[in-house]
N, C-alpha and C positions, 0 to 999 in steps of 0.2 A: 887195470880197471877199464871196464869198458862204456866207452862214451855214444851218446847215440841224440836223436833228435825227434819231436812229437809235433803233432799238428792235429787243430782240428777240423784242419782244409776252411779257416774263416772266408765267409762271405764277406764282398767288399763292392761301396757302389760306383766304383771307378772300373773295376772290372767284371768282364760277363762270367755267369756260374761256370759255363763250360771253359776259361780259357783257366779260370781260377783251379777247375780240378786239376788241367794241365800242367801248369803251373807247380802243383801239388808233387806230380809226377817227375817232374823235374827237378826236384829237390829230393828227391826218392835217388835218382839215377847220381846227381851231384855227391851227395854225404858215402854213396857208395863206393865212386871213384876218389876220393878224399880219403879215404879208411877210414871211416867210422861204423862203427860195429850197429848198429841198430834202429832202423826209423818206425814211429809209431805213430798209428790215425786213429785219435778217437770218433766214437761215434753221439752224436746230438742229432735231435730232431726237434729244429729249432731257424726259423729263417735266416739267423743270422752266420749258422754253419750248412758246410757242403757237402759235410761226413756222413750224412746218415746208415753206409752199407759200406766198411771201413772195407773189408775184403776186398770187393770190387775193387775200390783206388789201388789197394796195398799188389795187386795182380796185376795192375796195370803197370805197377812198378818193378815187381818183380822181371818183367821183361825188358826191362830199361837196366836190372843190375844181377851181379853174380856173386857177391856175397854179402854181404849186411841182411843181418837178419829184419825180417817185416812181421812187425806187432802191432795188436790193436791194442789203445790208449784212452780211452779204455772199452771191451764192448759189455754194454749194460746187462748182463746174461740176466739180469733179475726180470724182464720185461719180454724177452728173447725165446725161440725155443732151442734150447739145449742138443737137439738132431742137427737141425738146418745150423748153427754155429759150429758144429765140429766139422758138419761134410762141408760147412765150405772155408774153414782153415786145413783142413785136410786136405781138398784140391786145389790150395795156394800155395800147400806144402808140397804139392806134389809137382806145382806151375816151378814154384823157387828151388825145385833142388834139394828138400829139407832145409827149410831157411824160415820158416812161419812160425810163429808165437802167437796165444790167447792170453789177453791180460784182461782179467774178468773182475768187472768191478758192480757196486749197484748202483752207481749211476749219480748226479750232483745235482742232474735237473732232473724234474720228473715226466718231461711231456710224453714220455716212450708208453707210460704206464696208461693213463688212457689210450692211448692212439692204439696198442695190442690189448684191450680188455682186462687190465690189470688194476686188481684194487689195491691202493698206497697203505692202508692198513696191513697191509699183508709184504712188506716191504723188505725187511731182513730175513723173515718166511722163504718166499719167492730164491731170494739169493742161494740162503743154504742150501736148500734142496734142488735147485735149478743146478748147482755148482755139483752138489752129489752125484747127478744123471751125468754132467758133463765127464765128471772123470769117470764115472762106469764106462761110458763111449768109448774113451779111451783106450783102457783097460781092455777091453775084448771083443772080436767084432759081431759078438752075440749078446745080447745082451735082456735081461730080465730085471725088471724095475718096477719098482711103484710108488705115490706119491699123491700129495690132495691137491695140485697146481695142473698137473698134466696127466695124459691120456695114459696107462701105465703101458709097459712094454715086457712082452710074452716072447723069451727067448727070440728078440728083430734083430733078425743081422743088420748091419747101419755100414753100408759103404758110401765114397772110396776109405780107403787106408789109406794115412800118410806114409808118407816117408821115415820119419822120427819116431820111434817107439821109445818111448809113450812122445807125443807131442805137446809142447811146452805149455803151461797152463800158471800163468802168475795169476797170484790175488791183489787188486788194486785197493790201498788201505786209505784214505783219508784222516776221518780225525776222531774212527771209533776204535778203539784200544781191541774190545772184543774181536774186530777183524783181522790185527794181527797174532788175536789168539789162534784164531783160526786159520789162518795162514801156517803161522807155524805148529799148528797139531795134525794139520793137511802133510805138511810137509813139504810144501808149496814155496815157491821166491815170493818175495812180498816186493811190491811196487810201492813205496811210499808218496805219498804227494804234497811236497809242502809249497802252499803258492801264499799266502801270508804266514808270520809270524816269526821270530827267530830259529834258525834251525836245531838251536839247542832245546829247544823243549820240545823236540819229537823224539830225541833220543830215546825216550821212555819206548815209544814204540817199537824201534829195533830192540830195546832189551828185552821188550816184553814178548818179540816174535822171535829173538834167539830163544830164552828160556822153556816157552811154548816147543819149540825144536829138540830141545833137547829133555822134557817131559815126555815127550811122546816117542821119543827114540828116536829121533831121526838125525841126519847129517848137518853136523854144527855149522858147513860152511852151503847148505842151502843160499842161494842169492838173496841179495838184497839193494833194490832198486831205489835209486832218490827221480822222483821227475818235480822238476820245477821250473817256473817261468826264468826265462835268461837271453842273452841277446851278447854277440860278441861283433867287435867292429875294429876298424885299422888305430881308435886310438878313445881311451874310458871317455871323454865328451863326445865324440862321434855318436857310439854306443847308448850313451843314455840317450841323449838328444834324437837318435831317431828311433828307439824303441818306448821313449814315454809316452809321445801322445795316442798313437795308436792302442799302446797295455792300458792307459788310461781310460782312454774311452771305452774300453769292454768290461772294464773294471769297478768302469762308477756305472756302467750302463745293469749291471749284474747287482750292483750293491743298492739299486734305486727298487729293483725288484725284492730282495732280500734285506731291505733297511738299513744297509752299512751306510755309516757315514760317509760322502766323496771326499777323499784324497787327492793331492795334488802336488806338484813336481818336487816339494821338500821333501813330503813322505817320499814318494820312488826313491828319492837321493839319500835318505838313508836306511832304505834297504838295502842298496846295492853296495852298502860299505861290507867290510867282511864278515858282522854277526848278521848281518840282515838277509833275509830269504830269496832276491835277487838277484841272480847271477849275471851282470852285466858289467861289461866292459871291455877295454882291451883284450888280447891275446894272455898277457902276464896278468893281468888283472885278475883275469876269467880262470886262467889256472889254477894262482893262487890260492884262490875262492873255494874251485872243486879240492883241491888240496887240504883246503881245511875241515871240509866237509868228511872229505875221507879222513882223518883224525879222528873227528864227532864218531862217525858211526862205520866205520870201517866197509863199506858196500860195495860189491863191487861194477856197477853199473850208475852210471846219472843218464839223466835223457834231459835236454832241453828244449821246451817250447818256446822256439825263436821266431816264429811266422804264430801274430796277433792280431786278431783287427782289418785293418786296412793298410800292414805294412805293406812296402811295396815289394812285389817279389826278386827285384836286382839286391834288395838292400838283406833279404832272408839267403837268397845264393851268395853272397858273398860273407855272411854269418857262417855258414857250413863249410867255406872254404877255410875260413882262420881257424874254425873250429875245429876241422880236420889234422890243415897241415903245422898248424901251429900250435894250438892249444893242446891237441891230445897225444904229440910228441912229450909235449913238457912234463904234462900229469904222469902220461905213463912212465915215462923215464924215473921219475923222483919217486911215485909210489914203489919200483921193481929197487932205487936203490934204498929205501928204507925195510924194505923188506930184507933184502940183504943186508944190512946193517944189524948187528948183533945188539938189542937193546944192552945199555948200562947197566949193569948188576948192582942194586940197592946194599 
């Protein structure tokens, strides 16, 4: 299974924006040299994130590492133009070696939508068809399109060419069922993203994106990505204790906007037991965790968002290290021997 790590490059008022991107980059090059398979930047456009042009960052990082693949986490293609997102994960693809990934989602907040001319009525609209042009791009470097969002396209060749034919194109699902219909009628990996709730009542959604898969004929073991908030440290109170107050405050800061109730340090503490949706704690703890996760939904990718808020970034590099050399020995090892373990015959 492969393990990997997300960020939304948080802005923080202890630190300056520019030392923070740095910073970002730094943790790009870390999880690299640790073997972990994947870092992802999403993108917001929103003062309190630094991500708004995830490429950029993910480029900068790419020259700081030589294989861990760079994804965005998610970029909002519904808001976006679908040209300028491919040619420039195409020449990050081309920067890393074939190492790039688009994880296309429509987005949690909506400031992208004014700020690029876009009307919110028109919201899952926008996605679909935005998401149709994208993978036409892909598909062939001439291209002939049309659509009620955008300008159409009269056989445009659309360069550079990546590296990866076709270049990797996940759907970011939240918590609309239809999206992982469409994911899996695409034939597309699905990103899942659980940041509240038990993880057992998403499993709907992986059924629902297998089934979609295998209606429309496509390849049963398409991917399937879990991202969720998580935090790993040298010992499970370490862990909580320096990842509550920071997940806290962008938590209630988000829920003051959006009317959730504020939570507080009992809720975090039982989420983070093993039905609950965050992943935090120790080394064993934290494996455990993913471990059970893999049972639930069988995926084979988690991504953790371990840098929230104003953590401090000694305490985010040192998450990536446990995460690396400790944590995704353990998971891998035990998922490869259950695999090999010939299930009980009923």
């Amino acid at each position: 299974m492969e393990i990997g790590v997300t960020t939304f490059a948080d802005a923080s008022h202890d630190v300056a924006p520019a030392q923070r991107l740095r910073e970002t980059v730094e943790q790009i090059a870390l999880a690299d040299q640790v073997g972990l398979d994947m870092f992802g930047v999403g993108e917001h456009h929103r003062a309190d994130y630094l991500a708004s042009a995830p490429a950029m960052v993910l480029a900068a990082g790419a020259e700081r590492s030589s294989r861990i693949r760079l994804s965005s986490a998610v970029t909002v293609l519904s808001s976006d133009d679908p040209v300028r997102v491919f040619q420039n994960f195409a020449t990050l693809d081309l920067l890393s070696g074939g190492r790039a990934e688009i994880m296309a989602g429509r987005g949690s907040f909506v400031e992208s939508f004014p700020l690029f001319g876009h009307d919110l009525a028109d919201y899952d609209e926008l996605f679909a068809e935005k998401l149709d042009l994208l993978l036409a791009l892909r598909r062939d470097p001439r291209v002939t399109w049309s659509g009620r969002h955008r300008a159409a396209l009269a056989d445009q060749p659309v360069f550079p060419r990546p590296v990866q034919d076709p270049l990797p194109v996940w759907v970011a699902v939240g918590g609309n069922p239809q999206s992982a219909v469409r994911a899996g009628t695409l034939g597309l990996p699905m990103a899942l993203a659980i940041i509240g709730g038990a993880p057992d009542r998403f499993v709907a959604f992986a059924e629902l994106f297998r089934r979609s898969l295998a209606a429309a004929g496509h390849d049963p073991a398409t991917p399937l990505s879990l991202n969720m908030h998580g935090f790993v440290a040298d010992t499970d109170a370490a862990a909580a204790d320096t990842y509550f107050p920071p997940h806290s405050r962008v938590m209630n800061r988000i829920g003051r906007e959006r009317g959730w109730s504020p939570t507080g340090r009992a809720a975090f503490d039982a989420a983070t037991t093993l039905p609950g949706p965050y992943v935090v704690g120790g080394p064993e703890r934290v494996a455990e965790k993913m471990l059970h996760h893999h049972e639930l939904f069988g995926h084979a990718r988690i991504a953790l968002q371990l840098a929230i808020g104003d953590i401090a970034h000694a305490d985010v590099m040192r998450a990536i290290e446990l995460l690396g050399t400790e944590v995704a020995p353990l998971v891998r090892d035990e998922v490869a021997r259950r695999r090999a373990t010939p299930a009980p015959a009923v």
